[in-house]
C-alpha positions in Angstrom: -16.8 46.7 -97.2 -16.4 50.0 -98.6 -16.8 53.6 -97.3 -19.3 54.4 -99.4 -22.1 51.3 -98.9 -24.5 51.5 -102.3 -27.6 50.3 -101.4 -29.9 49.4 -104.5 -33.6 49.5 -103.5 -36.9 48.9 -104.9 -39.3 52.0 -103.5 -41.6 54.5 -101.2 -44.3 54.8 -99.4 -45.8 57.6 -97.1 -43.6 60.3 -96.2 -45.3 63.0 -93.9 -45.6 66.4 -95.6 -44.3 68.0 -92.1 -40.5 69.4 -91.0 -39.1 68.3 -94.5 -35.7 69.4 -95.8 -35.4 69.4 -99.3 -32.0 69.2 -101.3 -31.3 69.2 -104.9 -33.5 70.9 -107.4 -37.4 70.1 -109.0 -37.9 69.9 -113.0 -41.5 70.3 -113.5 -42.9 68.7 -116.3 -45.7 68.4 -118.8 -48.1 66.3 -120.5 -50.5 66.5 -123.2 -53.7 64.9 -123.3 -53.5 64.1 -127.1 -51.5 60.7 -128.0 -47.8 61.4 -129.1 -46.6 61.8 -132.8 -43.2 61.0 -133.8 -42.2 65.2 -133.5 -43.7 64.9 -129.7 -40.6 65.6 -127.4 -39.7 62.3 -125.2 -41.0 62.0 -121.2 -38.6 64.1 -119.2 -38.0 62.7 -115.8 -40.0 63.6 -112.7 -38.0 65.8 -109.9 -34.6 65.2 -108.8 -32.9 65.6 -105.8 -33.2 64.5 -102.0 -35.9 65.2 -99.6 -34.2 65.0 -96.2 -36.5 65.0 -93.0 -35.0 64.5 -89.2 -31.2 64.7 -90.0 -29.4 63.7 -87.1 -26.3 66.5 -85.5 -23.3 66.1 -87.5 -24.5 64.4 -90.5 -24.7 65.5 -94.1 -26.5 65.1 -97.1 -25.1 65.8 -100.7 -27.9 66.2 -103.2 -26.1 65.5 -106.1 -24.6 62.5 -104.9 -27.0 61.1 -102.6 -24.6 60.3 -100.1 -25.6 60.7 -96.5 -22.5 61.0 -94.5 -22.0 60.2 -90.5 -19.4 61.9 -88.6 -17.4 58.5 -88.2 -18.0 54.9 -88.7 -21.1 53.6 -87.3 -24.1 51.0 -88.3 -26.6 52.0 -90.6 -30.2 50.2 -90.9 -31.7 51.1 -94.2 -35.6 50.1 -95.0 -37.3 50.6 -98.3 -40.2 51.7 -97.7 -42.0 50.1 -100.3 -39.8 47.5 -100.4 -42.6 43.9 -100.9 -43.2 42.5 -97.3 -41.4 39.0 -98.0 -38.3 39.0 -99.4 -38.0 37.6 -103.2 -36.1 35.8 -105.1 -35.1 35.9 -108.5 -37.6 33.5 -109.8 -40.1 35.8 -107.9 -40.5 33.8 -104.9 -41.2 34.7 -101.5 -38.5 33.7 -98.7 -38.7 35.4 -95.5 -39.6 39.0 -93.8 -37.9 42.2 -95.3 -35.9 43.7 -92.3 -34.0 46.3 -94.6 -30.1 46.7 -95.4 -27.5 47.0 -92.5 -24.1 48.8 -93.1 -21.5 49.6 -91.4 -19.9 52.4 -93.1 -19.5 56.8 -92.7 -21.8 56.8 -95.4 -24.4 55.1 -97.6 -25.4 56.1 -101.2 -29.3 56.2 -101.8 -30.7 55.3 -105.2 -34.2 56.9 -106.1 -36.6 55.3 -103.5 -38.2 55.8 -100.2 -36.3 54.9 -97.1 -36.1 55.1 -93.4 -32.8 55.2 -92.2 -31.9 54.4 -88.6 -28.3 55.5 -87.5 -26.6 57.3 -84.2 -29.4 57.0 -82.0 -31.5 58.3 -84.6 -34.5 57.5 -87.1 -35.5 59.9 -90.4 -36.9 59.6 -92.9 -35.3 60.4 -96.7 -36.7 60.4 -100.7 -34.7 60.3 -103.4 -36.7 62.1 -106.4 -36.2 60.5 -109.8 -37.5 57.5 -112.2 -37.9 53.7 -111.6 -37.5 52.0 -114.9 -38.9 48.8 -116.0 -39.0 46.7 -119.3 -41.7 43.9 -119.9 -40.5 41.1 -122.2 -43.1 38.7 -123.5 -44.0 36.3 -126.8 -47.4 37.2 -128.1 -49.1 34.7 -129.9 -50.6 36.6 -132.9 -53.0 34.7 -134.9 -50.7 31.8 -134.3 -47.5 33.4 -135.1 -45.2 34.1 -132.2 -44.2 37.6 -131.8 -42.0 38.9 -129.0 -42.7 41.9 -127.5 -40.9 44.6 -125.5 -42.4 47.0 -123.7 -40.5 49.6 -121.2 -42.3 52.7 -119.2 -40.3 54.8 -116.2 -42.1 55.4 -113.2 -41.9 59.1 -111.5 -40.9 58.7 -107.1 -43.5 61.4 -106.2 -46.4 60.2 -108.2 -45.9 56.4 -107.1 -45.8 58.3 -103.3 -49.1 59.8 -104.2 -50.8 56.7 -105.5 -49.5 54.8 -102.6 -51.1 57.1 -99.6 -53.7 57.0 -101.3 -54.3 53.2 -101.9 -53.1 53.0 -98.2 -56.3 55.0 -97.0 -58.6 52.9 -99.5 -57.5 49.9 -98.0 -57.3 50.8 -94.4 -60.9 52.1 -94.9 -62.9 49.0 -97.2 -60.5 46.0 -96.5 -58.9 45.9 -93.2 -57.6 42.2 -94.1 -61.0 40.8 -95.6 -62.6 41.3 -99.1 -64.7 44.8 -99.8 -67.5 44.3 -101.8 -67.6 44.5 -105.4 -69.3 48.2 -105.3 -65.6 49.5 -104.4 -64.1 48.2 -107.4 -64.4 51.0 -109.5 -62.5 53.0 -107.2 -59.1 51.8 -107.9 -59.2 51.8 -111.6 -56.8 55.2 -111.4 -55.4 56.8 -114.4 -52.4 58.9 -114.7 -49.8 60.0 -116.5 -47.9 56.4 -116.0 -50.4 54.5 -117.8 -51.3 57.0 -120.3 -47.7 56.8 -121.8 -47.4 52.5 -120.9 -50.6 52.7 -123.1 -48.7 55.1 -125.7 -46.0 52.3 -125.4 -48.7 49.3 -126.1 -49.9 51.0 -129.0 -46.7 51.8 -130.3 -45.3 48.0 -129.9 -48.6 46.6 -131.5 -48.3 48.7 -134.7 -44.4 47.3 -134.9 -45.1 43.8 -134.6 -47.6 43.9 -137.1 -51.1 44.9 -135.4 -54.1 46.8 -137.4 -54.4 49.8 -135.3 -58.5 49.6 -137.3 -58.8 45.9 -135.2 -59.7 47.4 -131.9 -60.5 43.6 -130.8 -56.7 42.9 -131.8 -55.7 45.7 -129.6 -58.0 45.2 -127.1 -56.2 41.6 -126.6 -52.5 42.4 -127.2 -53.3 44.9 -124.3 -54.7 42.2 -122.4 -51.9 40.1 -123.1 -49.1 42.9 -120.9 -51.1 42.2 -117.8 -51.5 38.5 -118.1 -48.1 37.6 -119.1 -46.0 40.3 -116.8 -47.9 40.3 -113.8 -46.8 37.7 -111.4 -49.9 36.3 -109.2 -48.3 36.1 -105.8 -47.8 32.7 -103.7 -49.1 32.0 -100.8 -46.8 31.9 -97.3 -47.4 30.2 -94.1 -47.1 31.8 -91.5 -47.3 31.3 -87.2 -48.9 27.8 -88.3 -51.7 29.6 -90.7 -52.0 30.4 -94.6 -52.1 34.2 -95.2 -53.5 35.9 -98.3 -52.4 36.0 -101.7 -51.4 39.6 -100.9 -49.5 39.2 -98.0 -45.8 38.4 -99.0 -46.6 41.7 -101.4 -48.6 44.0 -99.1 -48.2 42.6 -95.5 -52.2 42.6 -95.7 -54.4 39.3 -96.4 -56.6 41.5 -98.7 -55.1 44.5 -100.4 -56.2 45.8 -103.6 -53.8 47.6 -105.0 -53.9 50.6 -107.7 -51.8 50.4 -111.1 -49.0 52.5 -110.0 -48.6 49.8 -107.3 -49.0 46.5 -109.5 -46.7 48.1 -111.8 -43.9 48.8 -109.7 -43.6 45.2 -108.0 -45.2 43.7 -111.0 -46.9 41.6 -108.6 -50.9 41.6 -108.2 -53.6 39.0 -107.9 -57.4 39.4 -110.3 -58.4 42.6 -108.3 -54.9 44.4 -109.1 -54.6 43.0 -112.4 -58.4 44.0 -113.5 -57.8 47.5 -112.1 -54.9 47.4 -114.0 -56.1 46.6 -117.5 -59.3 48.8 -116.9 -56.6 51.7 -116.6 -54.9 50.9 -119.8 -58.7 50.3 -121.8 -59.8 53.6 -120.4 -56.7 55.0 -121.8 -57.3 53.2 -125.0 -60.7 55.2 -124.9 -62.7 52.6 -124.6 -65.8 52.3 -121.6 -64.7 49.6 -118.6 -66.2 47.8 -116.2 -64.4 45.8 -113.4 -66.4 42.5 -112.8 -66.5 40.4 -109.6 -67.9 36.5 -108.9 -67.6 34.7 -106.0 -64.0 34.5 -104.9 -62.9 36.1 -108.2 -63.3 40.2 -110.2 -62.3 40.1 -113.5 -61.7 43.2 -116.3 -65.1 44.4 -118.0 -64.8 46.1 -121.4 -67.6 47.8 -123.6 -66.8 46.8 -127.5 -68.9 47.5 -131.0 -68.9 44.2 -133.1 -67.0 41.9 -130.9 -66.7 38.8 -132.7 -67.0 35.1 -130.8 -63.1 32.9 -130.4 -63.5 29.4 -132.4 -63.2 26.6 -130.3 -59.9 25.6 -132.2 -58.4 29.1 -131.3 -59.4 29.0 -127.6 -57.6 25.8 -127.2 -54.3 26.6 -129.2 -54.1 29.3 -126.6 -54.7 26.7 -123.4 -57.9 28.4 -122.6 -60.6 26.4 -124.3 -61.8 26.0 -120.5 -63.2 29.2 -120.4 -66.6 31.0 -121.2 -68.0 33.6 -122.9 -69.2 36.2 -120.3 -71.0 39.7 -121.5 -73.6 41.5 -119.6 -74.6 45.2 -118.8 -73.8 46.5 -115.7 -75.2 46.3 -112.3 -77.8 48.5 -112.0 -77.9 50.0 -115.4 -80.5 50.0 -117.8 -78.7 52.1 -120.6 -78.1 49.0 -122.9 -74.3 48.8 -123.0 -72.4 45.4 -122.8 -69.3 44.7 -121.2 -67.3 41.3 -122.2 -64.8 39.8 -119.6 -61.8 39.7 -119.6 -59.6 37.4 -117.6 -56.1 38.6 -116.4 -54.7 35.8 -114.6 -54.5 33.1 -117.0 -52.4 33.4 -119.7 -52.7 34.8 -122.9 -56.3 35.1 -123.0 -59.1 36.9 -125.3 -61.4 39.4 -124.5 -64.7 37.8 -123.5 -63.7 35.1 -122.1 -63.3 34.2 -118.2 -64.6 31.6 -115.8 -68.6 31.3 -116.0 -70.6 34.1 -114.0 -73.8 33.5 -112.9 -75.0 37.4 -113.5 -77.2 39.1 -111.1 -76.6 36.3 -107.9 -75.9 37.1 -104.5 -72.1 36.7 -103.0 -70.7 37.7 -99.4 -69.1 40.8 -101.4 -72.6 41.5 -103.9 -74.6 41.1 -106.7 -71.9 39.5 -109.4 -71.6 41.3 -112.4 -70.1 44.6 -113.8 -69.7 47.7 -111.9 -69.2 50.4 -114.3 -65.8 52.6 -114.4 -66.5 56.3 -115.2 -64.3 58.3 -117.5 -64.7 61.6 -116.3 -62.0 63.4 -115.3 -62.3 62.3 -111.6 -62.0 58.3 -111.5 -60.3 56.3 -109.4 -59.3 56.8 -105.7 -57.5 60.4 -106.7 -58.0 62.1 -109.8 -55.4 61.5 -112.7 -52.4 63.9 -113.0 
């Protein structure tokens, strides 16, 4: 093995805000509410640099490299910290607990993530600032022509730290390994500057392959179709003799529900993840949402003018003849506005259409129905950036 042990990582979770040594140097950036023209300068990346906190005696940090050096030799234990709780593999499938990275080596070199590193006698903690890129790659069935699509959006280290204490709180609140009821759902449905420019991306990547940026039903489903096709619904993983939640091999929790930032780093998220998820990206569309639970199931909720009913020819060219259409108002409102389902977990599937709901009946989690998503400047568990 070499001297100098690269480690490549996926990413973060909660470093404390106390005794923290930072290294390297912080670019702030900007962003404008208004969506980008051609002459709008491109995203610049988030703050660079290493954030360095418990250091052991005689060991060294270079910023620029993001080497950590030892005095000697010795065994490191490196742990991403938001590394998924199961191991994957590259089909996506679970295999067995993440224990982190061992090394022996006098140094290891960090790639932007979130770590824990154990070496002589010694744990800290350390961040490396920077941008997590990903690319989406799916075939879009438009009208019956196959279109494929590429979408790829970069993800800033500090603001997936942010979104990631803060989904940590939500859950360790209203979960706490079972269900909370449907009047939570609205709280992860965050918006930020992430999916404000994945929805920039969307937008873009519809008008390329041929969309009507006028059809906002078009839209509404090619936008629909990102989450369906790129999130991967987690398996299931036995465990000490029992079967744990969907979101354990992700989370380590039998019920987590996750915020966007989250789904779209592992790209992992079961009907709550995924709903909050699309709700995000329709919100940034500018459209009014709604996230939607049943028994055993929540689904997307969004608010459209002239929505026009799927033929029964269409719905089963797509595989999802199966389905239903589903509108209703809200739970509790009386104002007059109609959301229509949308499923996320089943293919490529329209807006409107999801498993039947029976409206207005009584589950272990609530009334089923919509719960309406505000789109004031405060929504979700933190406000947006």
């Amino acid at each position: 093995m070499s001297r100098s042990a690269t480690l490549a990582i996926i990413v973060v979770i909660i470093l404390a805000a106390s005794a923290v040594f930072i290294l390297g140097n912080r670019a702030d950036t900007g962003t404008s509410e208004d969506s980008p023209s051609e002459s709008d300068p491109p995203v610049e990346p988030g703050p660079t640099g290493m954030l360095v906190d418990g250091l052991p005696d005689g060991y060294s940090a270079d910023p620029q490299t993001c080497i950590i050096s030892a005095p000697s030799e010795t065994d490191w234990l490196v742990i991403d910290r938001l590394h998924t709780f199961y191991d994957t593999n590259r089909f996506g499938g679970f295999t067995e607990r993440y224990k982190g990275d061992e090394v022996r080596s006098d140094s290891i070199t960090l790639e932007v993530g979130s770590y824990n590193v154990v070496s002589g006698g010694c744990e800290f903690s350390v961040v490396v600032c920077g941008v997590i890129e990903r690319t989406a790659n799916w075939t879009y069935d438009m009208d019956g022509r196959a279109v494929d699509v590429s979408v790829t959006y970069m993800m800033d280290m500090q603001d997936l730290i942010e979104s990631v204490e803060s989904s940590r709180g939500f859950n360790a609140t209203h979960n706490g390994g079972k269900s909370a009821e449907f009047i939570h759902l609205p709280e992860i449905v965050v918006r930020d500057d992430l999916t404000d420019r994945l929805e920039d991306a969307l937008d873009s990547e519809f008008r390329r392959v041929g969309g009507n940026p006028s059809d906002a039903q078009a839209y509404l489903d090619f936008i629909a179709s990102f989450v369906q096709m790129n999130i991967q619904y987690p398996g299931t993983i036995r465990e000490d003799g029992a079967t744990r939640g969907w979101d354990y091999g992700v989370y380590g929790e039998d019920e987590y529900w996750a915020v966007p930032q989250e789904t779209l780093y592992h790209m992992y998220g079961d009907c709550e993840d995924n709903s909050a998820l699309l709700c995000a990206l329709y919100m940034e569309a500018g459209f009014d949402v709604a996230m939607g639970g049943k028994s055993g199931h929540v689904f997307a909720g969004v608010s459209l003018d002239g929505f026009e009913e799927v033929s029964e020819e269409r719905l089963d060219e797509l595989g999802v003849g199966y389905l239903t259409l589903n509108s209703h108002e809200a739970v509790g409102s009386d104002d007059g506005k109609v959301y229509y389902a949308v499923e996320t977990i089943r293919g490529q599937t329209p807006v409107g259409y999801t498993t039947w709901v029976d409206f207005g009946s009584n589950t272990l989690w609530g009334t089923t129905g919509f719960y309406s998503v505000s789109q004031g400047d405060e929504s979700g568990i933190h406000s947006p950036s």
